[in-house]
C-alpha positions, -999 to +999 in steps of 0.1 A: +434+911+229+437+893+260+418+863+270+419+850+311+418+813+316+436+788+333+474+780+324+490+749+332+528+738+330+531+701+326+570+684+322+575+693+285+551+718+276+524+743+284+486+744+280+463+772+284+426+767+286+405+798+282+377+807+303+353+812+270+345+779+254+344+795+219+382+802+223+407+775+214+427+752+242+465+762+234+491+741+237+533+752+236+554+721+235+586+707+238+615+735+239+597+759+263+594+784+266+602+792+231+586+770+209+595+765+177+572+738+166+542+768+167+512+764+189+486+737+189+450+745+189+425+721+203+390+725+205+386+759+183+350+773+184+344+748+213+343+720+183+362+683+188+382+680+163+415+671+150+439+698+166+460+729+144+491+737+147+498+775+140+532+793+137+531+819+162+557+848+176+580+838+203+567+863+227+531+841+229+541+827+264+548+861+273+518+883+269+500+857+294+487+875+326+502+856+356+486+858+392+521+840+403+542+854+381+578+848+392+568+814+402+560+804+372+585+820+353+610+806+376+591+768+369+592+773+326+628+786+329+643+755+345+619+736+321+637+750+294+669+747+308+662+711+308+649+706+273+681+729+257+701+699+273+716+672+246+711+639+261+672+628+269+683+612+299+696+646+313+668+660+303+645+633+323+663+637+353+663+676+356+629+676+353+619+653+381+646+671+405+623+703+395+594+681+404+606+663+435+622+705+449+579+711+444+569+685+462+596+685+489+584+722+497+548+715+504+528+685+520+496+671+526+472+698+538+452+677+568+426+704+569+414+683+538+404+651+558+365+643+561+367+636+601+386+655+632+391+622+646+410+608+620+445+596+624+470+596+600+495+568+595+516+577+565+523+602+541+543+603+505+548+615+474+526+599+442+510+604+408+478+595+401+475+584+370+449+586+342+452+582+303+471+606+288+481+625+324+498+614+355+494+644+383+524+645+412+505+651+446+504+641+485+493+608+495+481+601+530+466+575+548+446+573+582+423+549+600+400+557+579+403+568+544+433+573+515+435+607+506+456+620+472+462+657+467+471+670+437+502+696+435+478+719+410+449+711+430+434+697+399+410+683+389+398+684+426+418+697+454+416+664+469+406+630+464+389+605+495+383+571+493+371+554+526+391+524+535+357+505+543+344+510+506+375+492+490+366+458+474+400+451+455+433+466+453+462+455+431+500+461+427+506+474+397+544+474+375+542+510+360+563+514+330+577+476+336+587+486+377+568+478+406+558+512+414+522+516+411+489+503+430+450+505+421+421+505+443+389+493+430+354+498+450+338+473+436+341+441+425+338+434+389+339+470+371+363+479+342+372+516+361+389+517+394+388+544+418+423+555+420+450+546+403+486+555+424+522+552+412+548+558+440+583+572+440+597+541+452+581+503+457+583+506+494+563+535+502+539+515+473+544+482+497+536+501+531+504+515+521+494+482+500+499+460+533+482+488+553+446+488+532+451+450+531+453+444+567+426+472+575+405+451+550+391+427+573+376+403+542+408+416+521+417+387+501+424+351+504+442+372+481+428+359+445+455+344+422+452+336+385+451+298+401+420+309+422+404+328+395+409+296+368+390+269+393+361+296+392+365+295+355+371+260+351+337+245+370+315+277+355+314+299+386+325+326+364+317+338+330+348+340+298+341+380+304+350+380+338+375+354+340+395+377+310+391+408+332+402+390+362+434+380+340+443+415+324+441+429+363+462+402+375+485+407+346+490+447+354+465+455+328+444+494+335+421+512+319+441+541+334+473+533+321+472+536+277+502+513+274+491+482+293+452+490+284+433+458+289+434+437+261+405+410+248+404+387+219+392+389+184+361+359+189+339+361+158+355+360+120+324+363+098+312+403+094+295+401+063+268+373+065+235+385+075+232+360+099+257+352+127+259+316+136+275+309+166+268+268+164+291+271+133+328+271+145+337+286+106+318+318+128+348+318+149+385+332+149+411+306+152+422+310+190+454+287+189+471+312+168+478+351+174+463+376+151+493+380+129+494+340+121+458+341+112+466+349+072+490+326+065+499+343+031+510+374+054+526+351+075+551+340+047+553+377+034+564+385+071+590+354+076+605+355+042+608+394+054+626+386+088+649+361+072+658+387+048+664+416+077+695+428+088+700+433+128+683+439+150+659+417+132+620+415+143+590+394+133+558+411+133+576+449+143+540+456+159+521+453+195+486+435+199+476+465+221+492+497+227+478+535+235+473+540+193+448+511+191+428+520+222+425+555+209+415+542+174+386+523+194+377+547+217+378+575+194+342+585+198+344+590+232+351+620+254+379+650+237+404+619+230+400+632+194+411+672+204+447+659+209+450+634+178+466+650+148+447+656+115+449+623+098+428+606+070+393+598+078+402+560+067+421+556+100+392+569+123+377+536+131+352+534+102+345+496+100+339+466+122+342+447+088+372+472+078+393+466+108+391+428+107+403+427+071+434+448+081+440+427+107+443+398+086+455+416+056+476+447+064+517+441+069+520+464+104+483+454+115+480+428+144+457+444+171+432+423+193+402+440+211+398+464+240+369+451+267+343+476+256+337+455+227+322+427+253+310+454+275+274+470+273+279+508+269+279+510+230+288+546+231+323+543+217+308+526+183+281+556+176+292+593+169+269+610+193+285+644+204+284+650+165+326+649+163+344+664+127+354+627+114+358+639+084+353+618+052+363+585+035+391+586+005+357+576-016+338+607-003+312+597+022+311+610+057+325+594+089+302+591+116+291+558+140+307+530+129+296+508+101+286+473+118+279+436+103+247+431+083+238+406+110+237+432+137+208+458+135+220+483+158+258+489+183+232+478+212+229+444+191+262+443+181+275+442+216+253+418+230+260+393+201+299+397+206+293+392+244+267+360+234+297+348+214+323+348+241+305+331+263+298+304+237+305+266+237+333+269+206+348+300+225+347+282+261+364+251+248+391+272+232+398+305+250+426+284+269+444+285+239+445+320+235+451+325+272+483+304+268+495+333+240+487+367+257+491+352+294+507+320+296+537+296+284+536+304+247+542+341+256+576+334+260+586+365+285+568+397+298+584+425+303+593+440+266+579+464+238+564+443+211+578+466+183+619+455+193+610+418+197+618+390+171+585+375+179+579+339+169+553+337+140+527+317+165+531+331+200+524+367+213+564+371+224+585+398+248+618+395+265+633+434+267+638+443+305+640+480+311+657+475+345+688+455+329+695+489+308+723+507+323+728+539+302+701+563+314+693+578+279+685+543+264+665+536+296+643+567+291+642+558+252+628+525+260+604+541+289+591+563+257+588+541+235+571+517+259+543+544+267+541+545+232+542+510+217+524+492+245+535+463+271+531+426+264+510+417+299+528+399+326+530+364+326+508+345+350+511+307+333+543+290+329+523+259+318+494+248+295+460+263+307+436+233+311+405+238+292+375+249+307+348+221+319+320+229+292+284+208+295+293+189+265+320+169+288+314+179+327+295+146+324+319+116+321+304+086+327+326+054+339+303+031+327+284+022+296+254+043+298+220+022+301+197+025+275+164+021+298+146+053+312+147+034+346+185+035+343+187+069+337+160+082+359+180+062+387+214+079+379+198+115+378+183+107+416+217+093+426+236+124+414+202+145+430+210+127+467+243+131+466+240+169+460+215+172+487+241+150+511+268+175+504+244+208+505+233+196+543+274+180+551+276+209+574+250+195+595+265+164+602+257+144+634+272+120+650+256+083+647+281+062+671+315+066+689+334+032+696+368+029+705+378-002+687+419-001+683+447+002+704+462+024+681+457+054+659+430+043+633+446+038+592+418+030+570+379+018+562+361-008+545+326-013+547+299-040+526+278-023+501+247-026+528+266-007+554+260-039+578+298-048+584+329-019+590+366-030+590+392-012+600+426-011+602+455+006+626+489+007+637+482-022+662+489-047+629+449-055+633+418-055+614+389-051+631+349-064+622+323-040+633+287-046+631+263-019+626+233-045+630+245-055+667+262-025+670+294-040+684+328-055+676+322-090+660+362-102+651+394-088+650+423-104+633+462-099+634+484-108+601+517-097+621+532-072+646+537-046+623+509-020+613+481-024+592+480+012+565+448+006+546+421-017+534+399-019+507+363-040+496+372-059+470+340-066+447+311-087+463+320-078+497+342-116+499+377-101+507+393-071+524+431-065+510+454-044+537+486-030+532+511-037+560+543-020+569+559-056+570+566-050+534+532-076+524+496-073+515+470-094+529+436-109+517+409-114+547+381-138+534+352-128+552+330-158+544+355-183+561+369-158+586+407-159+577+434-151+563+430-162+527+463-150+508+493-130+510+515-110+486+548-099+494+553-072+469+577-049+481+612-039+496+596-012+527+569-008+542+531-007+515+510+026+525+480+022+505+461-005+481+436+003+453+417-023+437+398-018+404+384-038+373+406-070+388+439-048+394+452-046+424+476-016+430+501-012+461+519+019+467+555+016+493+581+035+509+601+015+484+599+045+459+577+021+436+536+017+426+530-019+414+500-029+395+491-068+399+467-087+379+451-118+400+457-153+380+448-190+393+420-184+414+392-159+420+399-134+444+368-139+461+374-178+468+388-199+497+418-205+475+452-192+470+460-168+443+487-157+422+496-122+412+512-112+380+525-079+381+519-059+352+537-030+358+565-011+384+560+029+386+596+041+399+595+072+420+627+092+434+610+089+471+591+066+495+553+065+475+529+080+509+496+073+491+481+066+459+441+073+443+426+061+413+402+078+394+363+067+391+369+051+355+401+033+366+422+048+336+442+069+356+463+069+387+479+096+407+510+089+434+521+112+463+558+112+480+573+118+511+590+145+492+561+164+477+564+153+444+531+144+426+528+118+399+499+110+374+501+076+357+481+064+323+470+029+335+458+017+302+499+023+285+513+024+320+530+055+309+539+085+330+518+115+320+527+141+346+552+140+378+555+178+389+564+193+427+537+195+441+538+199+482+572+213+500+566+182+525+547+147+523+520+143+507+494+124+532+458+117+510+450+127+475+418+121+454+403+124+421+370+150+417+344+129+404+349+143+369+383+134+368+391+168+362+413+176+392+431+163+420+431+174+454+459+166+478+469+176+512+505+173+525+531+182+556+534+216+545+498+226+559+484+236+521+457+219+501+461+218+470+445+213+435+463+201+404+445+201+368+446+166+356+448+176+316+483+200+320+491+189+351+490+224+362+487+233+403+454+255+396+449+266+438+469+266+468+447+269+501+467+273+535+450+250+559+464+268+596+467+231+607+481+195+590+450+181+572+457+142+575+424+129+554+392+141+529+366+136+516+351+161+482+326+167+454+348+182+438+337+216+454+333+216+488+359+193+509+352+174+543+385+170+561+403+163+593+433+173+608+456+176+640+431+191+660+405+165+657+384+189+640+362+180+611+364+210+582+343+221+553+357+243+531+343+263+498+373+251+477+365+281+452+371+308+480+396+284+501+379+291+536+363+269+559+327+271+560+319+249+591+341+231+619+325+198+635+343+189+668+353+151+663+385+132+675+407+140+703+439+142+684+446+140+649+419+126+622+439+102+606+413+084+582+378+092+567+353+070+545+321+083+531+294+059+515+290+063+473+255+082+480+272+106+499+251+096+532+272+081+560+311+093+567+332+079+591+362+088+607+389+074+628+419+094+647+448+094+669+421+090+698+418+051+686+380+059+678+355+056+651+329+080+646+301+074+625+278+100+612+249+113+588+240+145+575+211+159+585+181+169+556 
């Protein structure tokens, strides 16, 4: 008899879903419309199941009623036209000329827009794409919304998103080219609201740069840089950060092959305890899944030495659309269009599918997000679904968990305590550096074609370089099928993330007296309460002291006595107690570039373009010694723990060591110098961090250096700024440095990897800083003083200062006096306001 439903012709076959539930889904595939692989069944008696396949007459597509008869016919004949062809990639191509003749004859129909008012600015052809299914429609944009209209008008006859709803929205490489774009309408879900792949990248581009300039708030655009700062200092959790990462990397829930991928954590499923202060708990992270046996991992080498060309390691992907379908197999009608297969495969075991990933020879999957999510759905067999049953007889329904987990609900929210634990936040860089970093070792490539080093997650295939179109489209199929390694977003190490166990380092030995410590915790208490209220900073004093633009600070430990330097050659005595200028001495004609306290507020070293440095006494009002250290002109002295350092134009760093005399006496010194740091430009400035261990150099060129003082070895030396590099500084952990250069950026450098973590644009030259470590007090050409959020890179509060450039800025160890000096020949002193 007949049966009415709805009958749809994809690319390479046809699908006819009845109107009664009770009657099966039918599927015709492949050489259409004559099919000689029989007809699949899906869903028969309205049951989810493992499809049939049924040998049927050749006249089954015929005895179809057809409200557009000729239409269609016309459609399935030029379908099988192109599948009777010989080569795929003819194939391929006749099919999307059929497609692209469909959508050249119809458009966007406008009557679908929400508002009369609207105005549209662009129209093109698109897919949307979901798992399994990518529809061909109409996309249109207006001042308003994004509309997508499906060609079959299905599953809606059109989709709407309002531009002012969108939160995120990311270019996307669909099947490894930069066709597609997603648009999220919130900030940290899994789903996204559409996901879009264009015809060609610049109809993608337009309508990307249209949303993003519409978006008022649209993004200090977020970078894997700005996302690791968050994740570095705690701002975000490991759950987050990873989900930030597999967006950044290309990584949708829409798109099967690049399916968001998440690590294996926890390696003990049978105890019936989980112990997550044991690190034996915990999956090795330094090593991918397929080096965790190493048994297997001799099996597989001896195996690739023995293998004839084209040779492969592992011959197997980490994630592809198989895997998240074995996970997600509970969920939804995935299961109508799997095959009957053996009950074993079904996802039976947490426990289960651990072993075979340490065990089995084609086996090296990681984990899909819902594991660290909190819908549990996909681990219970709720909608009662035909699993079948095991080889040993027992029925498959939710999956079996660990003993130490008393329900999914549990399960999940021990997985997600795990990731977030101490042992996983001190290590997840590592595993970071496999799927998303250096070790990765290329990005665009099928995993199953790779020779893939035994402990890296590897790629390296290019679709693009392909020229013959039939291995192209073999490739494109097999990359649907196998999965894509995620785009790389590291060329370097990834620092390690600042736990509690070491955001504290102390430069001292600790005290063991209560008072000791009760002192530090208020010191660290004011100094946060200075910084919370920096935005409220009012201005103490304004005395114009110098003749020229002002170069440096140094101020006694009581605040009573400011020097100052400038590019008048002198050094200037200010008195806060009399509140006016009490000496002022000249060492030569040339400028003064710095000063510095030295230790019991006895001496004041400058730096002086003359090539010397000079050492003020300020109990006998003189000059007390002089070093001539260098071939140009010295930018910048740093004293610590009796070491004097002196950066110059010379290209060179010296570190001196004071012998003969105390510093801080009326006598002449000599200076041994311990060591000569060669640079291949003029050395602009130089910082030290808080334990004096360390020391970081900054050229005219850019280049940024980081020193080990204790070896006087180089650590790092990496390109840093595309111009000079004016003032740099350690965070009080030690953990980064911030610098600011010519090239109007500020930027932030990991001091473990030496990796630049964040690049903020600064509209204007900032000269000089101050920073916690989150929040930064500069100034710049304007005369402006700025505080910026240095974890969303914008400027919280501007402070009117200087007329002309801030060229120098001093803040007090507790945070609560700063003062600056400019172009304008001023000093400004201020205090934040509680």
């Amino acid at each position: 008899g007949r049966v009415r439903g709805s009958f749809k012709v994809c690319s390479k076959s046809v699908i006819f879903e009845p109107e009664d539930a009770a009657e099966p889904i039918l599927k015709v595939g492949r050489a259409l419309p004559f099919s000689s692989d029989g007809v699949y069944l899906i869903k028969e008696g309205n049951v989810v199941a493992p499809y049939k396949i049924e040998r049927v007459g050749v006249t089954f597509c015929h005895d179809l009623v057809f409200s557009r008869t000729f239409d269609v016919v016309q459609t399935l004949l030029q379908l099988h036209r192109a599948s009777c062809l010989d080569k795929l990639g003819d194939q391929t191509a006749m099919i999307a000329a059929n497609l692209q003749s469909r959508l050249a004859r119809t458009s966007f129909d406008k009557n679908g827009f929400q508002s009369v008012s609207e105005q549209p600015h662009m129209e093109c052809e698109a897919e949307m794409v979901s798992p399994l299914v990518t529809n061909p429609g109409h996309v249109c944009i207006t001042n308003q919304s994004l509309y997508f209209q499906p060609l079959n008008s299905y599953p809606d006859s059109v989709v709407q998103i309002r531009l002012h709803s969108i939160r995120r929205i990311y270019k996307r490489r669909h099947g490894l080219r930069p066709l597609g774009m997603e648009v999220f309408c919130s900030e940290d879900d899994l789903c996204s609201d559409i996901y879009l792949k264009f015809y060609n990248t610049k109809d993608r581009d337009e309508l990307y740069y249209y949303i993003a300039t519409f978006l008022e708030n649209h993004m200090a655009e977020h970078t894997a840089e700005s996302y690791m700062l968050q994740w570095q200092r705690g701002h975000i959790s490991n759950y987050q950060y990873l989900l930030h990462l597999n967006n950044l990397a290309d990584r949708s829930v829409n798109d099967l092959s690049q399916y968001p991928v998440f690590p294996w954590v926890i390696s003990d499923y049978s105890s019936p305890r989980l112990d997550l202060n044991n690190p034996a708990s915990f999956r090795d992270l330094t090593r991918p899944v397929g080096a965790l046996n190493t048994e297997r991992l001799e099996r597989l080498l001896a195996r690739y030495r023995d293998m004839p060309e084209p040779s492969f390691m592992y011959g197997s992907h980490y994630s592809s659309p198989g895997y998240v379908l074995f996970y997600l197999v509970r969920v939804g009608d995935l299961l109508g269009f799997l095959a009957d297969m053996t009950s074993d495969l079904l996802f039976p075991s947490i426990a289960e599918t651990w072993r075979n990933c340490l065990d089995g020879a084609t086996d090296f999957k990681e984990l899909i997000p819902e594991f660290y999510g909190s819908d549990s759905r996909f681990l219970r067999n709720e909608l009662c679904l035909n699993l079948g049953k095991r080889q040993g007889g027992g029925k498959v329904g939710d999956v079996i968990l660990p003993p130490w987990a008393s329900d999914a609900d549990d399960f999940l929210q021990k997985l997600r305590c795990a990731l977030e634990s101490q042992y996983v936040s001190e290590n997840l860089h590592e595993w970071i550096d496999l799927v998303f970093g250096y070790k990765q070792r290329g990005c665009e490539a099928v995993a199953a074609h790779n020779v893939f080093h035994p402990l890296t997650y590897e790629g390296g295939i290019d679709c693009d370089s392909i020229e013959d179109p039939d291995q192209k489209i073999a490739m494109l199929t097999q990359i649907l099928e196998f999965g894509q390694t995620p785009r790389q977003l590291f060329s370097t190490p990834h620092p390690q993330r600042i736990t509690p166990r070491y955001s504290s380092v102390s430069t001292t030995t600790p005290s063991s007296s209560d008072e000791d410590s009760s002192f530090e915790d208020l010191t660290e208490e004011s100094k946060k309460l200075a910084w919370s209220n920096m935005s409220k900073l009012t201005l103490q004093c304004r005395h114009k002291l110098h003749k020229e633009a002002v170069t440096g600070f140094a101020v006694t430990c009581n605040g009573a006595s400011i020097f100052s330097t400038s590019r008048d050659s002198t050094l200037k005595m200010f008195s806060r107690e009399s509140n006016s200028l009490q000496r002022s001495i000249s060492f030569s004609n040339m400028a003064l570039s710095s000063c510095q306290m030295l230790p019991e507020d006895q001496t004041v070293v400058c730096s002086s373009w003359d090539n010397n440095i000079y050492f003020y006494s300020v109990a006998f009002g003189r000059r007390q010694d002089t070093l001539m250290g260098h071939d140009d002109a010295v930018s910048k002295v740093c004293w610590k723990d009796d070491q004097l350092y002196t950066a110059s134009w010379d290209s060179t760093v010296k570190v001196w060591r004071c012998v003969a005399a105390e510093i801080s006496t009326n006598k002449r010194s000599q200076f041994e110098l311990l060591a000569e740091f060669e640079h291949d430009a003029g050395v602009n400035t130089i910082a030290l961090n808080p334990a004096g261990t360390l020391l970081a150099s900054g050229t005219k060129e850019g280049t940024l250096s980081l020193w080990d003082i204790p070896s006087f070895t180089l650590l790092h030396q990496m390109p840093c700024h595309a111009a000079k590099i004016h003032h740099m500084a350690f965070s009080p952990d030690s953990r980064h440095i911030l610098s600011v250069g010519e090239d109007v950026t500020m930027r932030v450098t990991d001091v473990q990897t030496g990796m630049l973590i964040s690049t903020i644009p600064t509209e204007e030259e900032q000269r000089c800083f101050c920073w916690d470590g989150n929040t930064v007090l500069s100034g710049g050409q304007s005369g402006d003083l700025r505080l910026w959020d240095l974890l969303s890179g914008k400027v919280m509060h501007k402070i009117p200062a200087h007329r002309g450039t801030v060229t120098a800025v001093w803040m007090s160890e507790q945070c609560s006096t700063v003062i600056t000096g400019g172009e304008d020949k001023q000093m400004l002193v201020w205090k934040p306001q509680y």
